[in-house]
C-alpha positions as CSV (number, residue, x, y, z in Angstrom):
1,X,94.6,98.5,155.0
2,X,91.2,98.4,156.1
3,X,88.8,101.9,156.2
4,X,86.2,102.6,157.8
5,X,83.7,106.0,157.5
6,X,82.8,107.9,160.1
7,X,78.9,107.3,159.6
8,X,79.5,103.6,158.9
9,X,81.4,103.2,161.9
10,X,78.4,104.8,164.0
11,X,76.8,101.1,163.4
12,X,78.7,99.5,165.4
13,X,78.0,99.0,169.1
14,X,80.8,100.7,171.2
15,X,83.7,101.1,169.4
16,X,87.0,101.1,170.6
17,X,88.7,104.8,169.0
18,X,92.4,105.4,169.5
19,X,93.2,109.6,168.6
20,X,96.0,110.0,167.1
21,X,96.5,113.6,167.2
22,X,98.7,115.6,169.2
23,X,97.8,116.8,172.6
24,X,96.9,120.6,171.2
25,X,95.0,119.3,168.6
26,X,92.5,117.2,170.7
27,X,92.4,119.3,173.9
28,X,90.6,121.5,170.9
29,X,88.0,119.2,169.5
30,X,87.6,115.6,170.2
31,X,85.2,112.6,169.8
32,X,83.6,111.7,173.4
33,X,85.3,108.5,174.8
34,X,88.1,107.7,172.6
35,X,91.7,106.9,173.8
36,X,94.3,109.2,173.5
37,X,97.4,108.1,172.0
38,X,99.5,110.8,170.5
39,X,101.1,109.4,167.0
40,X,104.8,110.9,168.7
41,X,104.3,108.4,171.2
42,X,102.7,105.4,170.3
43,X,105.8,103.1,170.3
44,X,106.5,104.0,174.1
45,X,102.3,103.7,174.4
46,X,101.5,100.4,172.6
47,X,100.1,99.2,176.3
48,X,97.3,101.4,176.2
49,X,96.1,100.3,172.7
50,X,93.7,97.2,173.4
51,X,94.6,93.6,171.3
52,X,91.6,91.9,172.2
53,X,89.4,93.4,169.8
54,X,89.3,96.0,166.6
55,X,90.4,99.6,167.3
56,X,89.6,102.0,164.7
57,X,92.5,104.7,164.6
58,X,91.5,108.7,164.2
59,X,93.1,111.5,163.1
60,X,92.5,115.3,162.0
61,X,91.8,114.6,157.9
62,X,92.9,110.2,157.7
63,X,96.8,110.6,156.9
64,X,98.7,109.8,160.5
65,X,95.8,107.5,160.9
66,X,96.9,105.5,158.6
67,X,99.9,105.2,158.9
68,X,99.2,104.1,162.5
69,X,96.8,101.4,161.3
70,X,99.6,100.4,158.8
71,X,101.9,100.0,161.5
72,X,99.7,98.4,164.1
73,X,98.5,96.1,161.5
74,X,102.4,94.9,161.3
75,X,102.3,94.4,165.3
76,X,99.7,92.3,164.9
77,X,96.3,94.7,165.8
78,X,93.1,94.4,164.3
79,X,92.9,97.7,163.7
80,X,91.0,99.8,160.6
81,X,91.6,103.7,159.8
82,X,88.7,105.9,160.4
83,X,88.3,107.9,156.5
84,X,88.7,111.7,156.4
85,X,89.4,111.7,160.7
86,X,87.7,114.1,163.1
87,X,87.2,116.3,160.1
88,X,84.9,113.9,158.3
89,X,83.3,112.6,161.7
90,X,82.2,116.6,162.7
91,X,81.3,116.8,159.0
92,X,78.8,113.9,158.9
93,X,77.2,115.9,162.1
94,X,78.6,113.3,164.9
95,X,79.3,114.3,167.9
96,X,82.5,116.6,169.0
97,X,83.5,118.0,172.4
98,X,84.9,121.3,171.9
99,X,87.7,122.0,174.0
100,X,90.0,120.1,176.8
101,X,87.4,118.7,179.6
């Protein structure tokens, strides 16, 4: 499985970030931008999760992001888990938007 960091990944021109997390858990805190894609529902959600180019998968800490990129590596995606999650991201002073907008 490939990683990524949160800092490392702020090198690359618009990336494509699929969340993870449950709806309570980003309507609290989430990075700007990304796709929302609950883990609960990604088989039924797979459509909304683009093939055509790498998607780097988020969670809270990197543990249900992983086992998403495991699983959409297996389905075929290029995809590459994003180390330590939105807890790591807010750590390494990237941006967060607090709260559901």
């Amino acid at each position: 499985m490939k990683e990524i960091t949160p800092s490392d990944l702020q090198a690359i021109d618009t990336p494509r970030i699929i969340d993870v997390r449950e709806d309570d858990e980003w309507a609290e805190a989430h990075v700007d931008g990304t796709t929302h894609v609950p883990m609960s529902t990604l088989t039924e959600n797979l459509d909304k999760i683009p093939d055509d180019s790498t998607v780097y998968v988020l969670c809270h800490s990197g543990g249900r992001s992983a086992r998403v990129t495991d699983y959409l590596e297996q389905q075929g995606y290029d995809a590459v888990n994003i180390s330590g999650g939105i807890t790591a991201w807010h750590q390494s002073g990237l941006p967060v938007v607090f709260g559901d907008r």
